[in-house]
Each structure stands twice: as structure tokens, then as C-alpha cells.
C-alpha positions in Angstrom: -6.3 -7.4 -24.5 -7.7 -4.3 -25.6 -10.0 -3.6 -23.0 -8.0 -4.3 -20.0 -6.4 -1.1 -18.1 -3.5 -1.5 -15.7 -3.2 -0.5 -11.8 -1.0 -0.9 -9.2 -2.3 -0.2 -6.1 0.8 0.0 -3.9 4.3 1.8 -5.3 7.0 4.4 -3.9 8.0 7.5 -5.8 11.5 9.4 -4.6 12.1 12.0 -6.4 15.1 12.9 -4.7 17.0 9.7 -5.1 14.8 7.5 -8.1 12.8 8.1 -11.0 10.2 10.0 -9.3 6.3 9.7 -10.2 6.4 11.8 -13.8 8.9 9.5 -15.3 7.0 6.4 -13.8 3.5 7.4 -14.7 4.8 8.0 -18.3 6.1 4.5 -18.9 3.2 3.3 -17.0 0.6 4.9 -19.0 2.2 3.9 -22.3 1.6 0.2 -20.8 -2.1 0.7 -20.3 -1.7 2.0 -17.1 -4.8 3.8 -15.4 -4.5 3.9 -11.8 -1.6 4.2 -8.9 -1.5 4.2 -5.3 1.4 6.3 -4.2 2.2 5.2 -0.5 4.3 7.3 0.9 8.2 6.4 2.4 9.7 6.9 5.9 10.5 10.7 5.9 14.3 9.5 6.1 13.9 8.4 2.7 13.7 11.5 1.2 16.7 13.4 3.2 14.4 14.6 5.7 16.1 13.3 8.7 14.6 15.3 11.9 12.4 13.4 14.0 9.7 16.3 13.9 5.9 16.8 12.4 7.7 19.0 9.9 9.4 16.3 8.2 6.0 14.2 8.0 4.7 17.6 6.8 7.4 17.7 3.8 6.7 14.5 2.8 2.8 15.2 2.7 3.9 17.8 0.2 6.1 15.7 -1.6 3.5 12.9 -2.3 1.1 15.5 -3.3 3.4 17.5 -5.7 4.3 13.9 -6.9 0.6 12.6 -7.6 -0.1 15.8 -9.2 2.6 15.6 -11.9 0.6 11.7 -12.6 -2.5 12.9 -12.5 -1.2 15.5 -15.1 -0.2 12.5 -17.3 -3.9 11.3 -17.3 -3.4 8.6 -14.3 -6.1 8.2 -11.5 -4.1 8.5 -8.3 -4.5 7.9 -4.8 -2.4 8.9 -1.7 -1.4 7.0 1.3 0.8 8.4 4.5 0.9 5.7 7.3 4.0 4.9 10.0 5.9 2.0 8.5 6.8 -0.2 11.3 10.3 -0.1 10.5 9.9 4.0 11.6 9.5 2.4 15.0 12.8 0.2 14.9 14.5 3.4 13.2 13.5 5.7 16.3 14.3 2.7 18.5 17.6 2.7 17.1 18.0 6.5 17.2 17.2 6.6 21.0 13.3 7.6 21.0 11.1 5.1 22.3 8.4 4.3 24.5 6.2 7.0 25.6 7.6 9.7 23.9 7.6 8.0 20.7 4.1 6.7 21.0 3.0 10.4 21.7 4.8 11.8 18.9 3.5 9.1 16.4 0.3 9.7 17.4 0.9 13.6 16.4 1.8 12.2 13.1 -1.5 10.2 12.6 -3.1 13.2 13.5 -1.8 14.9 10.6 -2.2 12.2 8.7 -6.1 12.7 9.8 -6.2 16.7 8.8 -4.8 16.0 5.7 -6.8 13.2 4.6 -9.9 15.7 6.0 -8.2 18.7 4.0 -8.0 16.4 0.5 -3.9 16.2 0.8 -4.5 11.7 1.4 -6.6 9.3 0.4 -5.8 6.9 2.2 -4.0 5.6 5.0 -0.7 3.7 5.2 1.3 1.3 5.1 1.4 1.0 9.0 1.0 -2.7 10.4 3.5 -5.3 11.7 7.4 -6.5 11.5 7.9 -9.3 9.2 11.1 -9.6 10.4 13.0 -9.9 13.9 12.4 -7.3 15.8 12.1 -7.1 19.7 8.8 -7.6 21.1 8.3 -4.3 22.7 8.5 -2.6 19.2 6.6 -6.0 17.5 3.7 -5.1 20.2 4.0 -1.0 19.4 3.6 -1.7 16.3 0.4 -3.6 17.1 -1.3 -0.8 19.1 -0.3 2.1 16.2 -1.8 -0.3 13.9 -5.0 -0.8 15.8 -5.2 3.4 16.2 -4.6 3.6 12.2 -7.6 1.0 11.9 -9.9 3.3 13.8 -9.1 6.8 12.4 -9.6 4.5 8.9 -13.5 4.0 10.3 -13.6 6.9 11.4 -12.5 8.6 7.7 -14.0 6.1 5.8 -10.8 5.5 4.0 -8.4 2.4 2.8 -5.7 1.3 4.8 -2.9 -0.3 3.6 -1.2 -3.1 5.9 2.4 -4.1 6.1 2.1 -7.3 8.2 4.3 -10.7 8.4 2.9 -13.5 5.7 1.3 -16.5 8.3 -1.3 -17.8 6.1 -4.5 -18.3 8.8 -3.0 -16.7 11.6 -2.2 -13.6 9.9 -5.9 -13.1 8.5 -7.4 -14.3 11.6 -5.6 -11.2 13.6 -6.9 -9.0 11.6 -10.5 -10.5 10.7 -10.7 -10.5 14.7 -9.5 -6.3 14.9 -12.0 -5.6 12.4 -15.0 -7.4 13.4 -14.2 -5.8 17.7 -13.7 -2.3 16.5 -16.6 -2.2 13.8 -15.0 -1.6 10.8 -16.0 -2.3 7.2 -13.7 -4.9 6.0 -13.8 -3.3 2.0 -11.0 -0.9 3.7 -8.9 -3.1 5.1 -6.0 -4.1 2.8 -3.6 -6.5 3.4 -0.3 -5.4 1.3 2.0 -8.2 -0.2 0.3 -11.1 0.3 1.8 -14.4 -0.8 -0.3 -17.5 -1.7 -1.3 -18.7 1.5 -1.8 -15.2 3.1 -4.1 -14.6 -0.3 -6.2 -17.7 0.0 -7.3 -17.2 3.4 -8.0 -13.3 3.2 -10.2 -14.2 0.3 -11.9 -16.9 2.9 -12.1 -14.2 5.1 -13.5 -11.7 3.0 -10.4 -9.2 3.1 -8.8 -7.2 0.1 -5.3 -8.0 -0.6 -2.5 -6.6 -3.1 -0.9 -9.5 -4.9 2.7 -8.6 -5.7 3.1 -8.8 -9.9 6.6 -11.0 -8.9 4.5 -14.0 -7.2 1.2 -13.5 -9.3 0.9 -16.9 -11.6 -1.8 -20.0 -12.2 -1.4 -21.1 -8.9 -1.8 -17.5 -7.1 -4.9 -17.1 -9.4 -6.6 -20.1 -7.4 -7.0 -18.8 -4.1 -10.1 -16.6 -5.6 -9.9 -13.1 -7.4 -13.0 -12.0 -5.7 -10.3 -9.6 -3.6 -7.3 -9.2 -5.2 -5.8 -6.5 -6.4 -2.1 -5.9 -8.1 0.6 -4.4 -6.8 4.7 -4.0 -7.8 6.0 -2.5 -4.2 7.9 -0.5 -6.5 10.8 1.4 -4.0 12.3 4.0 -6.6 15.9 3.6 -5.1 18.4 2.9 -7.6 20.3 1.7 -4.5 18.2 -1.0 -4.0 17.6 -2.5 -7.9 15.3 -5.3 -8.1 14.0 -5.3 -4.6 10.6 -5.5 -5.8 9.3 -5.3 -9.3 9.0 -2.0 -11.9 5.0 -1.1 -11.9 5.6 -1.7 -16.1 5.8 -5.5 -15.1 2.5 -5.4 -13.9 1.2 -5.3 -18.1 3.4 -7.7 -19.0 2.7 -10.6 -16.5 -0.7 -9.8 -17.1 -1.0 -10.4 -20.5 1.4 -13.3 -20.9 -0.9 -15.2 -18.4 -4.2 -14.2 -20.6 -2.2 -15.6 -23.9 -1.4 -18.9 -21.8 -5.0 -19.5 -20.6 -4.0 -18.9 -17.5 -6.8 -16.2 -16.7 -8.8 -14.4 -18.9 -9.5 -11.2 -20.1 -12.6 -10.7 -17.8 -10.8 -12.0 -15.1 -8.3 -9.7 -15.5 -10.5 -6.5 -15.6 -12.2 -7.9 -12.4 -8.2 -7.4 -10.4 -7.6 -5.0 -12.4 -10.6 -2.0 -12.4 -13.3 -3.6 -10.8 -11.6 -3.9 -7.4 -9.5 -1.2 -7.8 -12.8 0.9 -7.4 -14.4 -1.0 -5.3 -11.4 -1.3 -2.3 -9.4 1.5 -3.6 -12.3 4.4 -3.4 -11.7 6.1 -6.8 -13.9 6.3 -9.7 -14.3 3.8 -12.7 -11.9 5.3 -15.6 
């Protein structure tokens, strides 16, 4: 496979508790790796615990510091900042809620909007949906911070990135419906983590998805490639081992599936680069 590069197009970096992005984008690049999308943590992550537009501030600075030091190490690099929805169940549970939270977090999409404008983003999110229990007042907050991330994406002309539960038709069809009533172009909506039957019908649908490198096999690869992109969710918290998958595996599973016949090289570049330019906005290497 020499003419296949590597990308992941969603991982976590935490310098302050992990490996942080310099250590990562060296292994990664000795793999073949080209391209990452660095989307950013919960301020909380990274010890910055006040609920204020100065800790969202810090962690702008953080990712950017971060995807310099990659950039440095000759990967292509692109920056998300969104509101996880589990920032939501965290302020719920820290006594912040309702219309005071809704105005705040939409202060922090407003930064999220100057500093994509200034060059400090590239991108917006994750922000989405629960895919866990939840109460339906923050399930249905959740919704409507979603559906104002959508149109500041439109309005940028950026990616977004969404965290959302895995329901196969009904999941897609939520969003297909959003983006067809508000206007946007589909190419920069990304569904994040989606399993086999979430992948198969955002491919009907005509919707970029990540595929996470620990599901991605023959029978993923048969929902379509046409819109799939690759992605480890790597979290960078040593607390947390094996949550997800190291972005290193991404080479690996890649290449053992091209030596079984199970995809082949062109394929390959086509997840790999192709749509990676295409969804991701950045420039062919």
C-alpha cells in the first residue's frame, strides 16, 4: 500500500492529562498518517473548571497551540470546538440550566463563530444529541443547540461534526429533514461514530459519516464508501484506556483488510484522501 495516506477525522488531544497532539502526530505520521481532525474536549477536561467564556477561550488556545505542534510534524490539521451534549448534563448537574444556560451556550457558539472567522477553528463540533439516558428537557436542549450549530455551520461554510444516538433510519432521517428546512449543504454535515446501520442509511441519504476504525470490517464496507470517512474517537486519557481506539490502529485495520481482499487499495484512498478533502475542507496532500 504505498500510495495510501492515513486520516482520522475525529480524535482528542489532552495535553494536560494524555499524550498530547506532538507525541500522537509522531506515531501517526510514522504510520502514513497525513491528516487529523482535532475536536476539541469539554473545558472540564483540561482542569479548566469555571463555567465562564474564559475557559472556552483557554481551550481555543489549547487546541490551537496543539494543532500547531502537528502541523509542525508535517500533518494537515483541522480544528473543531462544538458543545458536547454531555456539557449540558454536566451544567445540569452543577445547577445551571434552562435559560441561563441556553444564553450562556449561546455566548460560547458565538466565540466559536469569531474564532472560526479569525482562522483559530475550522470547523464546528461535536455538538448533537444524548446517546444515552438523559432527561428530556436536556435531550430536547440539546436538540435546539444543535439546530443553532447547524446554521452558524451554513452560515460559515464549515463542517460540523455530530455526536448523535445510533437509530439506523430514524437517526438520518432527523437530520436529512434539519438540513433540507434550514438550507444547508449536506457535504458539511457529519455524522460522528456511526455504526453499520447508521452508515448505510446516511450513505442512502447522501450524508458524510466517520466510521470508527474498531467497527470498520467487510461488512461495514458494504453500506457504500461514497461517504465514509475514518475515525478512532481517540480520548487521550490514560484514565480511560481502550475506550475508543489509538489513531495508529487506523493503518493497521486498513491494510490488513487490503491484504485480505476485503477492500482495495483505491477503495481505500477514496475514505481515506478523497473524502477527507472533499467533507473535511482541507487541501489534497
Amino acid at each position: 500500500m504505498k500510495n495510501v495516506l492515513f486520516s482520522d477525522t475525529h480524535l482528542h488531544v489532552n495535553p494536560v492529562r494524555g499524550l498530547g497532539a506532538e507525541k500522537i502526530a509522531k506515531k501517526f505520521k510514522r504510520e502514513g498518517g497525513w491528516f487529523i481532525a482535532i475536536v476539541a474536549l469539554p473545558p472540564y477536561y483540561y482542569g479548566f473548571e469555571e463555567i465562564s467564556i474564559e475557559s472556552y477561550m483557554r481551550v481555543i488556545e489549547l487546541i490551537s497551540r496543539e494543532a500547531a505542534r502537528a502541523r509542525e510534524l508535517g500533518l494537515e490539521v483541522a480544528r473543531f470546538m462544538g458543545i458536547h451534549p454531555a456539557e449540558i448534563d454536566e451544567y445540569y448537574k452543577r445547577g445551571v440550566r434552562g435559560e441561563k444556560l441556553y444564553s450562556f451556550l449561546n455566548e460560547v457558539l458565538k466565540l466559536v463563530e469569531n474564532a472560526v472567522r479569525n482562522g483559530l477553528l475550522d470547523g464546528i463540533g461535536e455538538v448533537g444529541r444524548q446517546h444515552y439516558t438523559t432527561s428530556p428537557e436536556r435531550f430536547v436542549f440539546s436538540e435546539i443547540l444543535m439546530r443553532n450549530a447547524m446554521i452558524l455551520a451554513k452560515d460559515l461554510g464549515v463542517p460540523l461534526q455530530l455526536h448523535l444516538e445510533q437509530g439506523g433510519f430514524i437517526t438520518v432521517l432527523s437530520i436529512k429533514t434539519l438540513v433540507d428546512s434550514l438550507g444547508i449543504n449536506s457535504k458539511h454535515v457529519i455524522l460522528h461514530h456511526t455504526n453499520t446501520e447508521t452508515s448505510s442509511w446516511a450513505n442512502n441519504y447522501k450524508l458524510p459519516f466517520t466510521a470508527p476504525v474498531k467497527y470498520f470490517n467487510e461488512e461495514y464496507l458494504k453500506s457504500g464508501i461514497e461517504y465514509c470517512m475514518l475515525e478512532s474517537d481517540f480520548l487521550d486519557d490514560p484514565r480511560r484506556p481502550g475506550v475508543s481506539a489509538y489513531p495508529w490502529e487506523i493503518p493497521v485495520v486498513v491494510r490488513n483488510l487490503v491484504a485480505k481482499g476485503g477492500m482495495n487499495e483505491e477503495q481505500a484512498y477514496r475514505i481515506l484522501v478523497d473524502n477527507v478533502v472533499k467533507y473535511m475542507n482541507v487541501e489534497s496532500p
